[in-house]
VOPAGU-2260 file (C-alpha; in pm, 1 decimal, decimal comma):
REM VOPAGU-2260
SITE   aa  ch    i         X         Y         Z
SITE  UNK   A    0    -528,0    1439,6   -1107,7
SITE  UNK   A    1    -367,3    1162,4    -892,3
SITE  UNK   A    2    -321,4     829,1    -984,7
SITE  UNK   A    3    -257,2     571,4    -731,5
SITE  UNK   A    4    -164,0     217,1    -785,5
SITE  UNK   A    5    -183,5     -71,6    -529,6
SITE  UNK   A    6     -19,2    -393,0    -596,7
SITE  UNK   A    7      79,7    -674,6    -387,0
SITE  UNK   A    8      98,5   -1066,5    -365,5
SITE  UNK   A    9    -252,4   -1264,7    -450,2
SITE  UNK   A   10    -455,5   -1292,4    -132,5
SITE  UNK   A   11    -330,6    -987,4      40,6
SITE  UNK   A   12    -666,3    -805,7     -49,8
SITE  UNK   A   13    -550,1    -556,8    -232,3
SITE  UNK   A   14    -859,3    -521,7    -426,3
SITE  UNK   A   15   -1035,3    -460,8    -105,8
SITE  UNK   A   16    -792,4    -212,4      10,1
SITE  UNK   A   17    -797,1     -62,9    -334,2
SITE  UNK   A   18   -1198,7      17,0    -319,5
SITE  UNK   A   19   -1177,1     108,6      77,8
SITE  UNK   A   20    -959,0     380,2     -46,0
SITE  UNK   A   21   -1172,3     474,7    -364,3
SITE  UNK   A   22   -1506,4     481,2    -124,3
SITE  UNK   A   23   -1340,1     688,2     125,4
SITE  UNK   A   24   -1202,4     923,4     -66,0
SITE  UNK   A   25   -1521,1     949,2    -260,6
SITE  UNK   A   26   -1752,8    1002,5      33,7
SITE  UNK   A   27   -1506,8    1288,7     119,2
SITE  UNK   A   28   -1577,7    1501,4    -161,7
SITE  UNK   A   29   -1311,0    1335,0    -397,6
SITE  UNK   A   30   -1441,3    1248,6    -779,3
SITE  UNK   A   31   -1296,7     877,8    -772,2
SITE  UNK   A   32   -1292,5     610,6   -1030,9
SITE  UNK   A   33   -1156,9     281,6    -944,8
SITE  UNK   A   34   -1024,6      70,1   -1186,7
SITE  UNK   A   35    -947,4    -303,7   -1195,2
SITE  UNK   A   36    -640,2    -480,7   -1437,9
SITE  UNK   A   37    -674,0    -807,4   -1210,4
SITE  UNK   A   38    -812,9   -1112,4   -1449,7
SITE  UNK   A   39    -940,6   -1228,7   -1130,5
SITE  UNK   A   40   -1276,5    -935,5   -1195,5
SITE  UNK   A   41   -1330,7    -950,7    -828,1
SITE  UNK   A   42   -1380,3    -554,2    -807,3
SITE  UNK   A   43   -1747,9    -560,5    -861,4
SITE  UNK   A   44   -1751,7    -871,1    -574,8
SITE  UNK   A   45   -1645,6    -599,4    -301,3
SITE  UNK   A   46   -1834,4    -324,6    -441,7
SITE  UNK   A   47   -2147,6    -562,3    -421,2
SITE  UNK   A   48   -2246,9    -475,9    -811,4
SITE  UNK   A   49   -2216,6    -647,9   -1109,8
SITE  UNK   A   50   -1949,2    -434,5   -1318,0
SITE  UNK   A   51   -1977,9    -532,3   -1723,1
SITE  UNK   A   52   -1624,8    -538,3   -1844,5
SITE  UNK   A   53   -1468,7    -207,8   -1993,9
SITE  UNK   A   54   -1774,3      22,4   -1899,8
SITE  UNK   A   55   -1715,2     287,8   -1632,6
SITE  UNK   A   56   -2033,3     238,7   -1357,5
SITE  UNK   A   57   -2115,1     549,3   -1150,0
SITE  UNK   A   58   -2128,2     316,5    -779,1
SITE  UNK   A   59   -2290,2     653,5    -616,1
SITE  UNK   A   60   -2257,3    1014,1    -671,1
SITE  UNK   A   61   -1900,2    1068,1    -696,9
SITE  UNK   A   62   -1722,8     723,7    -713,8
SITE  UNK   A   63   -1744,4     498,9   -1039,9
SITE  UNK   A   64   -1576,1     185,5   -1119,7
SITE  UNK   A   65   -1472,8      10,2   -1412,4
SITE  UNK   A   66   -1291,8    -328,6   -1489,1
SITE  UNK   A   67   -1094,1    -346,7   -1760,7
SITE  UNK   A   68   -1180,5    -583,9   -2018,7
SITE  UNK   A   69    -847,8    -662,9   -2208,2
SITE  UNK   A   70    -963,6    -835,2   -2508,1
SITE  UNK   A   71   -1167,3    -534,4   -2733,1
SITE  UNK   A   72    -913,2    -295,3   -2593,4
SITE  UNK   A   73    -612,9    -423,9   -2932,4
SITE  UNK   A   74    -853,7    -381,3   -3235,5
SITE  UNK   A   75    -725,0     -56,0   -3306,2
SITE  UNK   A   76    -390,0     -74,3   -3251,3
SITE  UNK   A   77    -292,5    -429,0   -3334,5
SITE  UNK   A   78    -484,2    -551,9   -3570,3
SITE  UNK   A   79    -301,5    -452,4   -3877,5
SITE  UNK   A   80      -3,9    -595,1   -3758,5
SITE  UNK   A   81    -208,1    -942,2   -3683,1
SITE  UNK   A   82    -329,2   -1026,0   -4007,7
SITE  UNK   A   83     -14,7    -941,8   -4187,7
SITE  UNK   A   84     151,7   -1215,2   -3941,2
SITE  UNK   A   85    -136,0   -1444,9   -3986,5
SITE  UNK   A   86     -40,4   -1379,4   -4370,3
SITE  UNK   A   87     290,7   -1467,6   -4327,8
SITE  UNK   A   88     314,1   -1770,9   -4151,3
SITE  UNK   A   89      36,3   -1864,1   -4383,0
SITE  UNK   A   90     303,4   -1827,3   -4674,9
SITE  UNK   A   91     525,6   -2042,7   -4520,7
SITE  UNK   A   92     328,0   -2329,8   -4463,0
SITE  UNK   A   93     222,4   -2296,0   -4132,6
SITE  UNK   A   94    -167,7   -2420,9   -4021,7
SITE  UNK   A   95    -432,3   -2153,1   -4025,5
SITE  UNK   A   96    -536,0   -2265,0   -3652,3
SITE  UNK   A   97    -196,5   -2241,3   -3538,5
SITE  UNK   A   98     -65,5   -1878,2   -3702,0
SITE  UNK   A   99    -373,2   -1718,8   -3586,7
SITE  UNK   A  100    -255,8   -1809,6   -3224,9
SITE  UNK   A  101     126,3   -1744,9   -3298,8
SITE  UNK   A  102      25,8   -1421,6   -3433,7
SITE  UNK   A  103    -137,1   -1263,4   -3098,1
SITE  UNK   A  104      86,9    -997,5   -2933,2
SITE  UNK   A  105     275,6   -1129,8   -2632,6
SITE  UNK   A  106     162,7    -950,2   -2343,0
SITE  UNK   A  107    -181,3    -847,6   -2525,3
SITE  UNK   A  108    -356,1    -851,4   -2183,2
SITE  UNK   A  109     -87,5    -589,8   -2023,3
SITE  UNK   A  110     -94,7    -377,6   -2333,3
SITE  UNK   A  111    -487,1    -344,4   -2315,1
SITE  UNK   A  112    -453,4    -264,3   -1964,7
SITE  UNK   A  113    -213,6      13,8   -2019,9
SITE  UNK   A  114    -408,0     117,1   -2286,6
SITE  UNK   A  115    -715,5     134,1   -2098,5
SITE  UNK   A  116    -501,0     313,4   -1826,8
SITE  UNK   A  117    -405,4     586,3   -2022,0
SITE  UNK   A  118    -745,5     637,8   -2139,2
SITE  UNK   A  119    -934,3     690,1   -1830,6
SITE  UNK   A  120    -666,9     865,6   -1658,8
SITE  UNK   A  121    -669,7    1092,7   -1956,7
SITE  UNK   A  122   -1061,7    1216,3   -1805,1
SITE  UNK   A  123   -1079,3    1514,7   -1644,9
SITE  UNK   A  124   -1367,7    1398,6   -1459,6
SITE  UNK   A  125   -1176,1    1217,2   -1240,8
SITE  UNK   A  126    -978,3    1370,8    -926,5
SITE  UNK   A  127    -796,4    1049,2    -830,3
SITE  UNK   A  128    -764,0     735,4   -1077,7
SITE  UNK   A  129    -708,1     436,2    -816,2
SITE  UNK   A  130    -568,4     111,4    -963,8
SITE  UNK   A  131    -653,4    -209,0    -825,1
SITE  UNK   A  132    -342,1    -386,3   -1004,6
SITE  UNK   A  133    -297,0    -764,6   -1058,6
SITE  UNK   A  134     -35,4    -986,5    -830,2
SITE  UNK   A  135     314,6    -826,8    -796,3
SITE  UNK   A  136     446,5   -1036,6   -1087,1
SITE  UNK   A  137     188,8    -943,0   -1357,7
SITE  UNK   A  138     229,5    -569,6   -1258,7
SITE  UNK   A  139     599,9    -567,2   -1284,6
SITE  UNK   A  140     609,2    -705,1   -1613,8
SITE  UNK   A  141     312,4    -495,5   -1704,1
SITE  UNK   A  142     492,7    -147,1   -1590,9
SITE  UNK   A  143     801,5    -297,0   -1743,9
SITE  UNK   A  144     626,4    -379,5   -2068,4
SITE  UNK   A  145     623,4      22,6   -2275,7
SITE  UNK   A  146    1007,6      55,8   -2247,4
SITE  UNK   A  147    1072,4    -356,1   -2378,2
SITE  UNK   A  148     791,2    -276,5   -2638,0
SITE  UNK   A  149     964,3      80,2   -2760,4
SITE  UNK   A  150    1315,3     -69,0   -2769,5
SITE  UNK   A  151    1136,9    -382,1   -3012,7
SITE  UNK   A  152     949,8    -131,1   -3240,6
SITE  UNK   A  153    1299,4     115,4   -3246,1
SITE  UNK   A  154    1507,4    -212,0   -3360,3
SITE  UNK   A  155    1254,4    -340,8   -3611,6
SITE  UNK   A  156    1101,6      25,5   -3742,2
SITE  UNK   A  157    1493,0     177,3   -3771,7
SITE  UNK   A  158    1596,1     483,9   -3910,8
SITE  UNK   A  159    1636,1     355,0   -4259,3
SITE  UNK   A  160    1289,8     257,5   -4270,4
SITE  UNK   A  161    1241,7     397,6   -4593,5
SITE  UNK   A  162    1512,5     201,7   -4735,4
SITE  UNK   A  163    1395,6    -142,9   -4602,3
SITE  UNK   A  164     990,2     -41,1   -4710,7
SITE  UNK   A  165    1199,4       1,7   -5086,0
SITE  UNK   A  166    1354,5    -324,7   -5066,2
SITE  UNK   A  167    1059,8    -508,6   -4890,5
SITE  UNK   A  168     881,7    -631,9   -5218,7
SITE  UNK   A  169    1167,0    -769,2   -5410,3
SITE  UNK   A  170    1288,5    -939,1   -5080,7
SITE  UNK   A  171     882,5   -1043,7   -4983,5
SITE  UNK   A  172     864,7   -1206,0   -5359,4
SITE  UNK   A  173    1188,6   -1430,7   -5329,8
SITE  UNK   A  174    1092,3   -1593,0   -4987,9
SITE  UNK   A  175     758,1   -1664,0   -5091,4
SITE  UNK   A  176     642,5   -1413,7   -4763,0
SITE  UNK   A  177     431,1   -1108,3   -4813,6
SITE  UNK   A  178     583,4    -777,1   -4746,3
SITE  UNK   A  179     457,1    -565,3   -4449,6
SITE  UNK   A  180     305,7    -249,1   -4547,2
SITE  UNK   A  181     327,9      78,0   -4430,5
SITE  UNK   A  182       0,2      11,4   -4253,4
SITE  UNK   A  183     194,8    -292,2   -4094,0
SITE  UNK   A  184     489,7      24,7   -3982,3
SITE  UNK   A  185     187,4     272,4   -3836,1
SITE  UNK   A  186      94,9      22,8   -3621,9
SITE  UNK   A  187     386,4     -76,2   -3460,7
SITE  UNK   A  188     422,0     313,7   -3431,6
SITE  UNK   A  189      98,9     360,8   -3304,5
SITE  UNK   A  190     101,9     114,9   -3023,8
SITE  UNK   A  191     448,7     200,9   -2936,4
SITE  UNK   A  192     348,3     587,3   -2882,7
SITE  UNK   A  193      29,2     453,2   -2705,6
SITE  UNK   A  194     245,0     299,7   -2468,2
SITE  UNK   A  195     489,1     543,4   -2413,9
SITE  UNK   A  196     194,6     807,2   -2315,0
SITE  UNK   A  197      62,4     536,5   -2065,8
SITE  UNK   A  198     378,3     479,6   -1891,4
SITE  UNK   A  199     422,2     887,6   -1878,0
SITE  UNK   A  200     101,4     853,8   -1669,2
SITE  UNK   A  201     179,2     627,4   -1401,9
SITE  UNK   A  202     586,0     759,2   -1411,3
SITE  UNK   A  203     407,7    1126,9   -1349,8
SITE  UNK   A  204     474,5    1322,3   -1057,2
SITE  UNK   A  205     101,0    1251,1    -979,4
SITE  UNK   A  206     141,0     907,7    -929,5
SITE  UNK   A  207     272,6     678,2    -736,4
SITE  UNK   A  208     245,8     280,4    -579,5
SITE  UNK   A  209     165,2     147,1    -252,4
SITE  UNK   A  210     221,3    -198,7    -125,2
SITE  UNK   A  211     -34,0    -434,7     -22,5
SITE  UNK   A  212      82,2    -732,5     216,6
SITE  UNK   A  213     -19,7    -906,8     513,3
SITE  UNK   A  214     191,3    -979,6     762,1
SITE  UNK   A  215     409,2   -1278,9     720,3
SITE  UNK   A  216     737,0   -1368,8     629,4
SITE  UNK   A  217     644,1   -1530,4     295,8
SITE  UNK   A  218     446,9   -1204,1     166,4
SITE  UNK   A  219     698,7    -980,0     292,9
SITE  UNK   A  220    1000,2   -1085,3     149,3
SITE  UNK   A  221     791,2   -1058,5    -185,5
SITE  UNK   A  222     716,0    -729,9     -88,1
SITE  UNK   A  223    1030,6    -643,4     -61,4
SITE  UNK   A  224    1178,9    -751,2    -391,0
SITE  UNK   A  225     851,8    -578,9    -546,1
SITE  UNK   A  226     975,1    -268,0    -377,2
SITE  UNK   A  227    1325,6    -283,4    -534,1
SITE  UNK   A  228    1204,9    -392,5    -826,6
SITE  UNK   A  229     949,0     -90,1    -913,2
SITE  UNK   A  230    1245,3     167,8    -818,9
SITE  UNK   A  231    1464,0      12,3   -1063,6
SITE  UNK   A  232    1207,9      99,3   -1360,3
SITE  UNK   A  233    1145,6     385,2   -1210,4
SITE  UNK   A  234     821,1     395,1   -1032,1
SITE  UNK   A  235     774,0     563,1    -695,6
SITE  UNK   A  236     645,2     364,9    -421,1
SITE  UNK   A  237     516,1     595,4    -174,9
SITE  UNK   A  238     361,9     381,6     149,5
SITE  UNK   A  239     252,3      45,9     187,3
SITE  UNK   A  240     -70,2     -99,8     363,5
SITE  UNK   A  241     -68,4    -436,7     654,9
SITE  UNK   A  242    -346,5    -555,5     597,0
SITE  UNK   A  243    -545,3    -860,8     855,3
SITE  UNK   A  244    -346,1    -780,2    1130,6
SITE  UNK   A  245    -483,9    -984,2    1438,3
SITE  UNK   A  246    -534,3    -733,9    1756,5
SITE  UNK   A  247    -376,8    -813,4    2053,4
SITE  UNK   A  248    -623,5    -875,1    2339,6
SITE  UNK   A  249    -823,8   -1151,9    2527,6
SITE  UNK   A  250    -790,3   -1454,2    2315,0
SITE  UNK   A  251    -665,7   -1822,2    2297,4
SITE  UNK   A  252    -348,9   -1919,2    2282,0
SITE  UNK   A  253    -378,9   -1974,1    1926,4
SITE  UNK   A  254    -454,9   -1616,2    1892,0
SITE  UNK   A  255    -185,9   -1469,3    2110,4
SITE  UNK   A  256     102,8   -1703,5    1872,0
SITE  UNK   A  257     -40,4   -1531,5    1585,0
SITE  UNK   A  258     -23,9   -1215,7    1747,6
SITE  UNK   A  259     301,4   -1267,7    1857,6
SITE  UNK   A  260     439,6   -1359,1    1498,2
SITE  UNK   A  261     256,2   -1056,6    1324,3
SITE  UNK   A  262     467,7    -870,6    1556,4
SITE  UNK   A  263     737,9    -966,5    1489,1
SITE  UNK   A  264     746,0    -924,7    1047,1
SITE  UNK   A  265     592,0    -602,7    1148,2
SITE  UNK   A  266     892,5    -515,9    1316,3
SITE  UNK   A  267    1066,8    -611,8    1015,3
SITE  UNK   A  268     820,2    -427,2     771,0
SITE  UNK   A  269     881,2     -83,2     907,3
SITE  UNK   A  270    1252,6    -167,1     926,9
SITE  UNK   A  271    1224,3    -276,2     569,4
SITE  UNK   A  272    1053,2       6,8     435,7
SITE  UNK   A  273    1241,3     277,8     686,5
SITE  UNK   A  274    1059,5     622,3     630,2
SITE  UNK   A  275     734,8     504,3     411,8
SITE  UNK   A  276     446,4     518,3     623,5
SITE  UNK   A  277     291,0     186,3     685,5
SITE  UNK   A  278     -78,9     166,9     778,0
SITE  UNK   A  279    -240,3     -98,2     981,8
SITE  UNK   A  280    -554,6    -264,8     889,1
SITE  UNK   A  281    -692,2    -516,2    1172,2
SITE  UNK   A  282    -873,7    -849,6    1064,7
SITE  UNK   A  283   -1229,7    -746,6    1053,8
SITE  UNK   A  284   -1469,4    -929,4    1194,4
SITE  UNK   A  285   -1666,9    -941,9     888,3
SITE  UNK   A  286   -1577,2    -950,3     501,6
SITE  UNK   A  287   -1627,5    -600,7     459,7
SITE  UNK   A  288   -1855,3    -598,2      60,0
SITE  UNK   A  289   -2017,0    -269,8     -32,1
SITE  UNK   A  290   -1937,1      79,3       6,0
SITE  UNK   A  291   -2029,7     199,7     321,7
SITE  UNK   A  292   -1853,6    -117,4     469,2
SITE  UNK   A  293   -1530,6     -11,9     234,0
SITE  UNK   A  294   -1579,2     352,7     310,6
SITE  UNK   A  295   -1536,8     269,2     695,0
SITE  UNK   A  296   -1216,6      78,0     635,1
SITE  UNK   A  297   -1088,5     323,1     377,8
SITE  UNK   A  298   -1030,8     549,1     679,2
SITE  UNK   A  299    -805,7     337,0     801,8
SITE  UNK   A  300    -648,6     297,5     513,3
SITE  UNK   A  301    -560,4     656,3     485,9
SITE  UNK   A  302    -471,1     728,6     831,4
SITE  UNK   A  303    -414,3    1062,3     981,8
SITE  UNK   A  304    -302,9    1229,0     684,2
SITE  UNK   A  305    -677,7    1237,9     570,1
SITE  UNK   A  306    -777,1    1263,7     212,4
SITE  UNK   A  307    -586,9    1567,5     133,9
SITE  UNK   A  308    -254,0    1383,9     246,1
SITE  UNK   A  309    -369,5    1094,3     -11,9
SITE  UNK   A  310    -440,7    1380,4    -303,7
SITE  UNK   A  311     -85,5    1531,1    -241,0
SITE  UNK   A  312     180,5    1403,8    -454,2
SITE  UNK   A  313     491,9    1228,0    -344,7
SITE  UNK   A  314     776,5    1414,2    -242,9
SITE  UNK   A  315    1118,9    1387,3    -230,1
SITE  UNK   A  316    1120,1    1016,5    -428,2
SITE  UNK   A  317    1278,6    1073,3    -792,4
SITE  UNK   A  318    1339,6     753,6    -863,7
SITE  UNK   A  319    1639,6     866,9   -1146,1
SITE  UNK   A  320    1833,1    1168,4   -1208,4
SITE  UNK   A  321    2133,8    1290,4   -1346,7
SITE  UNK   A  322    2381,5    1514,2   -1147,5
SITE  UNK   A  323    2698,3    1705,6   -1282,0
SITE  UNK   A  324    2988,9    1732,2   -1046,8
SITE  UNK   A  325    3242,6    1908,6   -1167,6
SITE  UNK   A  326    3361,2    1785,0   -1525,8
SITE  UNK   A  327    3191,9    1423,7   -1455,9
SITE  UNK   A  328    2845,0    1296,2   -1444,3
SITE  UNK   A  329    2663,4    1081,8   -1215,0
SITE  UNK   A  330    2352,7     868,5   -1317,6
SITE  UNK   A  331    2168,0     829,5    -951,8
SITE  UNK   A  332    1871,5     549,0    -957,6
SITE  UNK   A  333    1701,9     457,3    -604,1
SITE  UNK   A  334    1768,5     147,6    -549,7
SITE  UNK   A  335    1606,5      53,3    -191,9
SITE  UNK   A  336    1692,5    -302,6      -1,1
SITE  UNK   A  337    1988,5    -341,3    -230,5
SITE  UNK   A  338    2334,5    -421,6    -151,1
SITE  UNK   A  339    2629,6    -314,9    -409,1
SITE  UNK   A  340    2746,2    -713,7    -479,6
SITE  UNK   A  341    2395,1    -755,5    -609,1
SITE  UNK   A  342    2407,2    -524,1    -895,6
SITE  UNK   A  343    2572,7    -595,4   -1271,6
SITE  UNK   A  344    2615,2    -292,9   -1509,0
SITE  UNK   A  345    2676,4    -273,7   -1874,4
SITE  UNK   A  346    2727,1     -57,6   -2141,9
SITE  UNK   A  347    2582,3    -149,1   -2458,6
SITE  UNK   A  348    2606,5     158,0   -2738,5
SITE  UNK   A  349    2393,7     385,5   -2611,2
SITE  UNK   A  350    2167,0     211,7   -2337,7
SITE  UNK   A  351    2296,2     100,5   -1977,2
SITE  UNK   A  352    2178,8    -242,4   -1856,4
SITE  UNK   A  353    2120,8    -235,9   -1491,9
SITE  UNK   A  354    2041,5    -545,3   -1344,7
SITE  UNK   A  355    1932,2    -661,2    -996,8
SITE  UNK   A  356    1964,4   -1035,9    -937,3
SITE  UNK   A  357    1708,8   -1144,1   -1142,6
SITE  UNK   A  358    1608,7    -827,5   -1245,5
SITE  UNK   A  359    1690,7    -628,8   -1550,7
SITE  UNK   A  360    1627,0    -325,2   -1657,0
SITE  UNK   A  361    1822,2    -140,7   -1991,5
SITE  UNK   A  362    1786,3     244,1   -1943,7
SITE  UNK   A  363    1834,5     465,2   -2254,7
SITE  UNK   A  364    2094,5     698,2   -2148,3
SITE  UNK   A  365    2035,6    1086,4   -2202,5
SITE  UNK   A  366    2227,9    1239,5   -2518,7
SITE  UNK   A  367    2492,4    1391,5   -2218,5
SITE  UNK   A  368    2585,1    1037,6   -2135,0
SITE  UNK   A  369    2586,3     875,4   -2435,6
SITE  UNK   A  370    2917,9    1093,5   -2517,6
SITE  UNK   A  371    3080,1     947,9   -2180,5
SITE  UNK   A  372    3254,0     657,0   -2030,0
SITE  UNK   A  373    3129,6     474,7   -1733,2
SITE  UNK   A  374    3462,3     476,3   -1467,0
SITE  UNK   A  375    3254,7     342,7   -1221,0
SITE  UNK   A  376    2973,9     262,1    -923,3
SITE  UNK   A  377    2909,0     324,1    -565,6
SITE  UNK   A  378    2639,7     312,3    -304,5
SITE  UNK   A  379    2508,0     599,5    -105,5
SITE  UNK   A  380    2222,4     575,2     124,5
SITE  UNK   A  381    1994,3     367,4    -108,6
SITE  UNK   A  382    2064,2     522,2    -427,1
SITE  UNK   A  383    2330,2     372,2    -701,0
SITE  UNK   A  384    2557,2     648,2    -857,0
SITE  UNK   A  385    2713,0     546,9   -1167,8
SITE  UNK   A  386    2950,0     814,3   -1242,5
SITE  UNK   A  387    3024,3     909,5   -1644,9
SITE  UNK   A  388    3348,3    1066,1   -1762,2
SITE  UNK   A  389    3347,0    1279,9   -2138,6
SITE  UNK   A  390    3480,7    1066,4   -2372,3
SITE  UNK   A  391    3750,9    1288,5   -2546,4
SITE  UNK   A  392    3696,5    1193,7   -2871,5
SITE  UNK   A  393    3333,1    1264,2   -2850,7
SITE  UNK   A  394    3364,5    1667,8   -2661,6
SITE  UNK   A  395    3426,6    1950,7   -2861,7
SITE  UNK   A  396    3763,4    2095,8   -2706,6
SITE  UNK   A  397    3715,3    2418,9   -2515,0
């Protein structure tokens, strides 16, 4: 089954691109559900239906949609670890009103929607899963969120949990604060496994992200971060989509300076993005609602490499590997539209904190590394190689 996420600033219609491709591939034989994590719930709006949140509707034969209603999707999985929070903050004093709100998961509406992601991509009914994803910044911190989530769980459920579930009660009595129970500890478990299988499914070789953006200077240069930014967590971003582009022709002069700039950030889009292909929707005269209207532009959206080109899986994009060379290691990440006096690393026990600007992202090193030293970085191409020597003290001698 493919999966295939589209993401990109708000107004760039990437829920209309995201159901042109869904229609498309649908009317071509493919068994296509499209699913919606944007709180906007404007899905059903260019499928001309009314979608009820968090049931999947069968559009026509062969394409179904559902939009993802965040709020049912934590009862399971959360819960538990609510009300002993809620209990908690109630022992210390805190008003009723107030821990019932300081209690709610951070992030709650990103964890349903991984959640719910996992689920229906976890339906063999379905030959390709298309995501209509919310704006760039909510699905980077929503991709990001399983690996922040599992770190939080492994540094609060350690090792020695057995220990600290002994010691709970006596330690629960003299603060006043009820101990969490091991229902409290399945939870956090739980949810943190949960997670972990949803970010296996869009981190599969069967999926991959494509970029929504019109063009203009603004919307590109966010598109670009976004780019670097999903290849540092390790997603593979595998084309991206213009969408309203003006066609050149007959027109005022008003026209003809719009056409003009398009031009020129598309220049600078398919030097930005070098070998992903980059498809080119024009403005349509018409807001294009319904399938057959979406089904027209979802050719377009595909392009000549048909729907069998959109089932096929990306190629030649591992976002992270590990390579031996010799009696050292290198740690390769892709790292497109990134210069080497932008990136910070650091060692910290056994994770490596990679950060990009603004962005962060701490990698858990594999059990090879973790008994090396980094002795350094460098650049090639548009991957970072940070190269590991064996710690001595840590390799058996031969």
């Amino acid at each position: 089954m493919r999966v295939l996420v589209f993401t990109g600033k708000g107004g760039v219609g990437k829920t209309t691109v995201s159901a042109a491709t869904a229609a498309h591939a649908a009317r071509q034989g493919v068994k296509t559900l499209v699913v919606s994590t944007d709180a906007a719930h404007s899905l059903g709006d260019a499928l001309g239906v009314d979608l009820a949140r968090d049931a999947v509707h069968e559009i026509e034969p062969g394409l179904s949609a559902v939009q993802v209603d965040t709020r049912a999707r934590l009862a399971g999985s959360w819960s538990a670890v609510r009300t002993y929070l809620v209990d908690a903050l109630a022992a210390l004093d805190v008003d009723p009103a107030d821990a019932d709100e300081l209690a709610a998961l951070p992030g709650a509406d990103d964890v349903a929607t991984l959640l719910a992601l996992r689920e229906h991509a976890a339906d063999a009914a379905w030959d390709l899963v298309v995501v209509d994803c919310a704006p760039t910044a909510d699905t980077l911190r929503l991709l990001a969120l399983p690996e922040a989530l599992g770190r939080f769980v492994d540094r609060l459920v350690p090792a020695h949990r057995r220990l600290a579930r002994a010691l709970a009660p006596a330690v629960g009595l003299a603060a006043g604060v009820p101990a969490p129970g091991r229902d409290v500890l399945a939870a956090l478990l739980r949810l943190r496994a949960e997670l972990h299988d949803a970010l296996s499914v869009v981190r599969s070789p069967q999926a991959s992200v494509r970029l929504v953006l019109t063009p203009e200077a603004v919307v590109l240069a966010e598109a670009r971060r976004t780019l670097t930014a999903l290849s540092l967590h390790g997603f593979v971003v595998d084309g991206a989509v213009a969408n309203r582009v003006i066609p050149d022709g007959p027109g005022s002069a008003w026209q003809q300076r719009w056409v003009q700039a398009q031009a020129g950030v598309l220049a600078e889009v398919r030097d930005s993005f070098g070998a992903l292909p980059v498809s080119l929707l024009g403005y349509q005269p018409e807001e294009p609602v319904g399938v057959d209207a979406l089904a027209a532009l979802g050719a377009d959206v595909v392009g000549a490499a048909g729907v069998e080109g959109l089932l096929e899986a990306p190629e030649g994009h591992e976002p992270l590997r590990v390579e031996r060379l010799d009696d050292t290691y290198e740690l390769v990440l892709r790292l497109p539209l990134t210069r080497a006096g932008d990136v910070e690393l650091a060692r910290r026990d056994d994770e490596l904190v990679v950060g990009v600007g603004s962005l962060r992202r701490v990698l858990a090193l594999p059990s090879v590394l973790r008994r090396c030293d980094v002795a350094g970085a460098r650049f090639v191409g548009e991957a970072l190689h940070v190269r590991f020597v064996p710690d001595a003290d840590l390799w058996p001698a031969s």
